[in-house]
N, C-alpha and C positions, 0 to 999 in steps of 0.2 A: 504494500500500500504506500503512495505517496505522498507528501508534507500537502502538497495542493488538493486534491481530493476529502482532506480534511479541512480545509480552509473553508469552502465551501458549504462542507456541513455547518463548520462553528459559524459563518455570517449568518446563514437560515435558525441558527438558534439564537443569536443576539437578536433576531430582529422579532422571535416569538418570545427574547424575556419583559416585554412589555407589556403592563396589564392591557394599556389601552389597545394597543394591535391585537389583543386575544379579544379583546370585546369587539371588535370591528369583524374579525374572522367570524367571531360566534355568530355575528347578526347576519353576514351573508351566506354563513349557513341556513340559519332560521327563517332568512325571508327570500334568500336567490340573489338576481344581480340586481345592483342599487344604481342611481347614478348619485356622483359625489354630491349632489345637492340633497335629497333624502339623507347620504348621510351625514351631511353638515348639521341640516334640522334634528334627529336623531336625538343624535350625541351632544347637539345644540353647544357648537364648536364652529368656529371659520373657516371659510373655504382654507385658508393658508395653510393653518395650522394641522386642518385635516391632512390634506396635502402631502406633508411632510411624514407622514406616517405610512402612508398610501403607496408613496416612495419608495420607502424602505420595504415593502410588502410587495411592491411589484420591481425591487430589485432584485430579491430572493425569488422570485417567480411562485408564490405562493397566492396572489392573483392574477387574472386575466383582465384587461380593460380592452373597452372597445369605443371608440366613438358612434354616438349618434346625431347627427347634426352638430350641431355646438355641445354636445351633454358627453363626457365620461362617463360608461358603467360599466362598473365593479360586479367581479364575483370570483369565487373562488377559484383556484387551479386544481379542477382533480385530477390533473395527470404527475403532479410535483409528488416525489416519494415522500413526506410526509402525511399529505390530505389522510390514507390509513388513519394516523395516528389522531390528526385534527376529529375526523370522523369520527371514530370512539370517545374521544373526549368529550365531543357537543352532543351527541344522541346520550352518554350516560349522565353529561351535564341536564338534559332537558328530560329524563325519564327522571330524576331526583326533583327537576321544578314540579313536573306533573307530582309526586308524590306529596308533596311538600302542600300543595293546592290544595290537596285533597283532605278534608278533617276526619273523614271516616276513615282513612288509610290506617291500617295495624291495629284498631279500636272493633273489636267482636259487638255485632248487632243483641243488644238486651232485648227480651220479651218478658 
């Protein structure tokens, strides 16, 4: 194995140690592809500052953007060897929200 081939793993994991880039991953999960303006509103954050994160996430190739007229949309990459990993994480993250939702959850029905 060579020094470069790990280089590359460690930038795609600097760019996933950020909470905020995990929260932007999860939501194009959860909703598909966005354009940067949904998720400006969102995250109720600036186009700029979004931006800069969006960067770093589509310099790791862990999303896809495409123009549409004037609009960026965002979504995720599922061909990058992480998404797997991404994928488990957000489906076990969102089967734990639905539990979480739920009051009757682990509470046996009294009669």
């Amino acid at each position: 194995m060579s020094a470069t081939s790990f280089s590359n793993d460690a930038d795609c994991f600097k760019a996933l140690s950020d909470d905020f880039r995990i929260k932007i991953l999860c939501y194009l999960y959860e909703n598909g592809e966005q354009c940067v303006c949904s998720l400006s509103e969102f995250f109720e954050i600036k186009q700029s500052a979004l931006s800069y994160h969006l960067k770093i996430l589509l310099d790791n190739e862990l999303l896809i953007q495409r123009k549409n007229a004037v609009w960026n949309i965002y979504s995720l990459n599922q061909k990058h060897f992480f998404f797997p990993v991404l994928d488990k994480l957000f489906a076990a993250r969102k089967k734990k929200m639905r539990g979480l939702s739920d009051p009757n959850k682990g509470h046996s029905a009294r009669t």
